[in-house]
Every structure is written in structure tokens, then in C-alpha cells.
C-alpha positions, 0 to 999 in steps of 0.5 A: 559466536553470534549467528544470524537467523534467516528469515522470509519476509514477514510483516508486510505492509502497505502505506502511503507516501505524501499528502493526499490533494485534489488531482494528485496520483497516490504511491503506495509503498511496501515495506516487510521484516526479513533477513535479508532484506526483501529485494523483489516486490510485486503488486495485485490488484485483488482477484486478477492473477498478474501482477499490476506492478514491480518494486517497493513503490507503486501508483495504482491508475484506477480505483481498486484493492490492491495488495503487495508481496515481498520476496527474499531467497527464503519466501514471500509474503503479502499485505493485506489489501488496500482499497483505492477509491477516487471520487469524482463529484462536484469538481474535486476529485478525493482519493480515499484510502482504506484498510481491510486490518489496522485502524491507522489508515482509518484514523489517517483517512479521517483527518485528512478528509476533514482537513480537505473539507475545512479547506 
């Protein structure tokens, strides 16, 4: 008989959903390994103990470093933190979005920054 292993959440991550542009909010969304699934997540803002938010997704209303914790029955685990920074300059406002682990998000940054300045 095959059994089930139970598991707390474990690979907690944070992306993001859409498009960056000009003026537009940003969501950043949670994701994890478990079984079961993590129901419960909650969101940080970094060095504040209560939480800024409640559930998978969230859209931070200030610059910050922002971090996620997924819950099942069995624990919790967070995300590294991600910082938010908006630019206001020259009429545009640019939402940056780095990574404290994972050059991905750099990477992403990268070419989204040169699209806007070829745009």
C-alpha cells in the first residue's frame, strides 16, 4: 500500500503576476510544497511583527521588503523577502522588484526595465 507522506510547507516563494507598467499596482503571489496543500498565507512587511495582509496574493501599497508565510496543519514556512520600490521621476513611476536569493527575479527586472526604456 502506497502511503502519503505528510509535510509543512517548504519552498516558499514569492512572484509576481502581470506586467509591470507605468502607474500600475503590482500583486505578488505565494506559492509552497506540502501536503496538504498550505490554505493560510499571511504577508510581512520586514522588521514589522503583524501581518500587512492575508491570502495567496497581495498588493503591497508602499515601498517595502515584503515576505510571505505558508500555513498547513503540520507548520509554516516563509519566503525570502522581496523588495518593492517605486520610483517617482520625471513622470513615470517604475515599480522595481528584487530578490534577496535567486537571480531570476534580477534577470526579470533586467529585461522589463529595458523594455520600458525602449518603449
Amino acid at each position: 500500500m502506497c502511503e502519503l507522506m505528510m509535510i509543512h510547507p517548504k519552498n516558499v516563494l514569492v512572484s509576481f503576476s502581470g506586467e509591470i507598467v507605468e502607474g500600475d499596482s503590482v500583486t505578488l503571489i505565494c506559492s509552497s510544497d506540502s501536503n496538504p496543500p498550505a490554505l493560510n498565507f499571511s504577508w510581512f512587511k520586514k522588521d514589522e511583527s503583524s501581518s500587512v495582509g492575508s491570502g495567496q496574493s497581495f498588493s503591497p501599497l508602499q515601498s517595502g521588503r515584503f515576505y510571505c508565510e505558508a500555513h498547513n496543519q503540520h507548520g509554516s514556512q516563509r519566503s525570502d523577502a522581496v523588495t518593492v520600490t517605486v520610483h517617482h521621476g520625471a513622470g513615470k513611476n517604475v515599480i522595481v522588484i528584487t530578490a534577496a536569493s535567486g537571480g531570476g527575479f534580477i534577470i526579470i527586472i533586467i529585461i522589463i526595465l529595458i523594455i520600458l526604456f525602449i518603449m
